[in-house]
C-alpha positions as CSV (number, residue, x, y, z in Angstrom):
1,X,156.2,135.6,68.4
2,X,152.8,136.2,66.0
3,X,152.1,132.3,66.3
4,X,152.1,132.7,70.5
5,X,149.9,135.9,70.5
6,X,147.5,134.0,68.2
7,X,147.4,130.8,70.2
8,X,147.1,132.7,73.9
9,X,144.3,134.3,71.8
10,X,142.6,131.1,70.8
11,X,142.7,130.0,74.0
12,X,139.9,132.5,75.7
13,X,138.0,132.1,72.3
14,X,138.0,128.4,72.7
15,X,137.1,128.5,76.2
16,X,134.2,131.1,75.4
17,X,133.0,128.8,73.1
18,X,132.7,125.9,74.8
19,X,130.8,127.7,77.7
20,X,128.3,129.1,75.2
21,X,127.9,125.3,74.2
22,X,127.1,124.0,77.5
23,X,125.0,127.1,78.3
24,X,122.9,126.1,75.5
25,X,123.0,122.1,75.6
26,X,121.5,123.5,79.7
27,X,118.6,125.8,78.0
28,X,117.4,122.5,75.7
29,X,117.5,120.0,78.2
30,X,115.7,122.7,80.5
31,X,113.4,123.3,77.8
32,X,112.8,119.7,77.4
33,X,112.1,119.1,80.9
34,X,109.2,121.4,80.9
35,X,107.6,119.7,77.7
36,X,108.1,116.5,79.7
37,X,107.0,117.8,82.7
38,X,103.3,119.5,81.1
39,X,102.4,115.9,79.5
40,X,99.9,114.1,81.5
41,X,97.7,110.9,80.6
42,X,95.1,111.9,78.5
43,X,93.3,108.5,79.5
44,X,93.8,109.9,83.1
45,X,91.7,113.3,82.2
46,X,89.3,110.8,80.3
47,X,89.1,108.1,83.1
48,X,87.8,111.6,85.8
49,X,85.2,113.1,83.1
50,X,83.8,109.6,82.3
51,X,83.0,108.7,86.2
52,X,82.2,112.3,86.8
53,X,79.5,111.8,83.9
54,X,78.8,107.9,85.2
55,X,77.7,109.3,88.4
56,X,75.8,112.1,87.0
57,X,73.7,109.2,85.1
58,X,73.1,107.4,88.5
59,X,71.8,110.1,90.0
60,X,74.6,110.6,92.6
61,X,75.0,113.6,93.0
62,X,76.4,113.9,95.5
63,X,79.3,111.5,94.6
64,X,79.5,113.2,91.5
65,X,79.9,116.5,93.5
66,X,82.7,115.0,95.9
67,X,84.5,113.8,92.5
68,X,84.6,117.2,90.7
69,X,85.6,118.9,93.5
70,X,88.6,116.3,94.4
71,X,89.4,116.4,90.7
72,X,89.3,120.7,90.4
73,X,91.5,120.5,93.4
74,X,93.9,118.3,91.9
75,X,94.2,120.1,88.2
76,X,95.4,123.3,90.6
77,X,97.5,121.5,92.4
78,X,99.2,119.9,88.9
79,X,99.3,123.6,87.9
80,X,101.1,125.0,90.5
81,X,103.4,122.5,91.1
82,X,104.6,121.9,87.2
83,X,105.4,125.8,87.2
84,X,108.8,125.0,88.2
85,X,111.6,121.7,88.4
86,X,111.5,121.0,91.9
87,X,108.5,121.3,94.7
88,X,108.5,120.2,98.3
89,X,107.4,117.0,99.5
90,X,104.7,117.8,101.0
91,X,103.7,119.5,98.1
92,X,104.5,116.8,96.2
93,X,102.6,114.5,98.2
94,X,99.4,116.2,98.6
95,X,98.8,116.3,95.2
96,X,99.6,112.1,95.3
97,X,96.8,111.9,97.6
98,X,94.0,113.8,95.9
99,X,95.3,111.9,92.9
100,X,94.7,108.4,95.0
101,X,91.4,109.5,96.1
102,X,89.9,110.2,92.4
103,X,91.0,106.5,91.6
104,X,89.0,105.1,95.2
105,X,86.2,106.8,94.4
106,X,86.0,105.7,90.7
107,X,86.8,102.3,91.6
108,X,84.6,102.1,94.7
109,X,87.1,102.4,97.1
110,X,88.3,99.3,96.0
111,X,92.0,99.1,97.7
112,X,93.2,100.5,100.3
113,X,96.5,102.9,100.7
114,X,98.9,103.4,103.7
115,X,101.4,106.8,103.2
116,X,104.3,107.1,105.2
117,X,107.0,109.7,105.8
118,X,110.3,108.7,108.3
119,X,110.3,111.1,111.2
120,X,113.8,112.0,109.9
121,X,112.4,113.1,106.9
122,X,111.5,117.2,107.0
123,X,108.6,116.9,103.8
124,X,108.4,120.8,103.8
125,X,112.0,121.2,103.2
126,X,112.9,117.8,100.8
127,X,112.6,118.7,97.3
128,X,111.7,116.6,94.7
129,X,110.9,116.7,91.0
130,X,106.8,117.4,90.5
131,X,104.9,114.7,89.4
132,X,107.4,111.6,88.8
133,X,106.1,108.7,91.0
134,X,102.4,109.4,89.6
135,X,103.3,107.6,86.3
136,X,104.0,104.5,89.1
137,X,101.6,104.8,91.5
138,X,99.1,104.7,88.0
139,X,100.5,101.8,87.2
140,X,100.5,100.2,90.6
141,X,96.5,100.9,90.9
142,X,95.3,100.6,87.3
143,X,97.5,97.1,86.2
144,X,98.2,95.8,89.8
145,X,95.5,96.6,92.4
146,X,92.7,97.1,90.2
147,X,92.8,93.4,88.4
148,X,93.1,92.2,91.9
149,X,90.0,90.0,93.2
150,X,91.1,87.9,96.1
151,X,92.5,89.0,99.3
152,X,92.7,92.7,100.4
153,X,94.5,95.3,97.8
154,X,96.4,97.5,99.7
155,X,99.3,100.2,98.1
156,X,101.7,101.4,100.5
157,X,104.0,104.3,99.5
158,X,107.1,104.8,102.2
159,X,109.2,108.0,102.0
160,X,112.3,107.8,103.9
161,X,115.4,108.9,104.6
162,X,119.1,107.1,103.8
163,X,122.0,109.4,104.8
164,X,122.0,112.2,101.8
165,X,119.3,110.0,99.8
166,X,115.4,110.3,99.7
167,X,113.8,107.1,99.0
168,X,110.1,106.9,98.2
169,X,108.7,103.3,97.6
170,X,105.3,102.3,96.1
171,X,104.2,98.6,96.7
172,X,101.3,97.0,96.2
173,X,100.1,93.1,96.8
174,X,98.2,93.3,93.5
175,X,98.6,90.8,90.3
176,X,102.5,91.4,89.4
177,X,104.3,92.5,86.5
178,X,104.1,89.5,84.3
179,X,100.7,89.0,84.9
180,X,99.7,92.7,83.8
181,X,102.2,92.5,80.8
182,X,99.7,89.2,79.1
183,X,96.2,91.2,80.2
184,X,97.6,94.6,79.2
185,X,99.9,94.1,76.7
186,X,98.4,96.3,74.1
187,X,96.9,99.4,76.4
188,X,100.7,99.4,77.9
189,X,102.3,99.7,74.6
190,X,99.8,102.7,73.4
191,X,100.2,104.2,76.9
192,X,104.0,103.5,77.9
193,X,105.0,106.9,75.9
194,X,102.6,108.3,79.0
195,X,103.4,107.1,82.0
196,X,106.6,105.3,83.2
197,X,108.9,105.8,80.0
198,X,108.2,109.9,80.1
199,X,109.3,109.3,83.8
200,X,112.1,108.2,83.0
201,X,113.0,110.3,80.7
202,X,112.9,113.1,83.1
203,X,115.2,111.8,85.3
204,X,117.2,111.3,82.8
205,X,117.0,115.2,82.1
206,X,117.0,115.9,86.0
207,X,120.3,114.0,86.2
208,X,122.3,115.7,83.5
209,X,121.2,119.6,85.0
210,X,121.2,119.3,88.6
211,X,123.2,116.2,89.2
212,X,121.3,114.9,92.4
213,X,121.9,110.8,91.1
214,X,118.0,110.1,91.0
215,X,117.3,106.5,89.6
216,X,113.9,104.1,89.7
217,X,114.2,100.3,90.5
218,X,111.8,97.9,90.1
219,X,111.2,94.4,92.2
220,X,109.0,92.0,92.4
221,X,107.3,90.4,95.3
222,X,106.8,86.9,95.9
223,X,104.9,84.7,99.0
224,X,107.4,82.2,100.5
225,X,107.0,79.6,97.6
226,X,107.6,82.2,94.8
227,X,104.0,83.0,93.8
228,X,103.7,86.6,92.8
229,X,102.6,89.2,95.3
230,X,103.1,92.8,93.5
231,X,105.6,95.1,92.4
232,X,107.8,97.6,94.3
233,X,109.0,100.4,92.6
234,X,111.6,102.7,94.4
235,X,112.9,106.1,93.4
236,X,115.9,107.5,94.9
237,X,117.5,110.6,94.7
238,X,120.4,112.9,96.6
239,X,119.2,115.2,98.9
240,X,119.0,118.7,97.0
241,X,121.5,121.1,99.0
């Protein structure tokens, strides 16, 4: 009779436990998140300073205006929208573009970029975590577009809709993969901690708290006899209820 009471005792205690482990397995991964999420590219910050102060020394002043105000904008934007796990797409994506337009100016408007959003898509209402694709897009611009010479660089990013998934692809038509693994092989391996791998690690994180399935794939394009013609990276995730 003393041995029942003590187990139907055990039981709530073990159950009490076990929620007070969870509930704190949540708080670290949480807490984790948000370190992730505050880390940018320090080479980023660099990369704005240095063409602010390049255009300063050409006497542009007027470029170097139109730079530090596009880059001010931004560092609100990033602000804002890493104060909490999830912003709107539209949020999301304005901050994308003012991101895009500090790499065309530095670079001379040297590619072009095509954004679009499915008309089935509501930006204002789709949530998505702040700040993941940037790592990509970087990476699209800086090792494929950028090393680019022939033809006309272009990156296209596509947000779309697929029953309860959001799908947001970034393609460009510049170098490839491999060939920006032989030229980069070093910068990529000091940087990777950065860009793509922190990116992944925060789905990672976004996975095990909120569940929404959210996964990156990675493809790349070829011409009709198999010469390289970019990378397409796609992220997908549920639809947050």
């Amino acid at each position: 009779m003393a041995l029942d009471a003590k187990l139907v005792k055990t039981k709530p205690d073990y159950q009490q436990a076990k929620q007070q482990l969870s509930d704190t397995n949540r708080r670290i991964a949480e807490a984790k998140l948000l370190s992730l999420r505050m880390q940018m590219n320090p080479h980023f910050v660099f990369n704005s300073l240095n063409a602010i102060n390049n255009f300063v020394l050409q006497n542009d002043s007027e470029q170097a205006s139109r730079y530090l105000t596009v880059f001010a904008t931004l560092m609100r934007q990033i602000l804002a929208n890493t104060q909490t796990d999830w912003v709107s797409l539209h949020d999301e994506l304005i901050a994308l573009r003012s991101y895009i337009e500090l790499e065309q100016l530095r670079c001379d408007g040297h590619f072009d970029v095509d954004v679009q959003i499915d008309a089935a898509l509501n930006a204002y209402t789709v949530q998505v975590p702040p700040l993941l694709i940037q790592p990509y897009v970087e990476n699209a611009i800086r090792r494929g577009l950028l090393p680019q010479l022939n033809g006309h660089p272009q990156l296209k990013i596509n947000c779309k809709r697929a029953g309860n998934q959001l799908s947001i692809s970034i393609a460009d038509n510049g170098i490839g993969r491999a060939a920006a693994a032989s030229m980069h092989a070093r910068s990529m391996a000091e940087n990777q901690l950065q860009g793509s791998q922190v990116a992944e690690e925060r789905i990672a994180l976004v996975n095990d708290i909120y569940g929404v399935d959210a996964h990156i794939e990675s493809l790349d394009l070829v011409t009709t006899d198999g010469q390289p013609a970019g990378t397409c990276i796609t992220f997908t995730q549920n639809l947050k209820p």
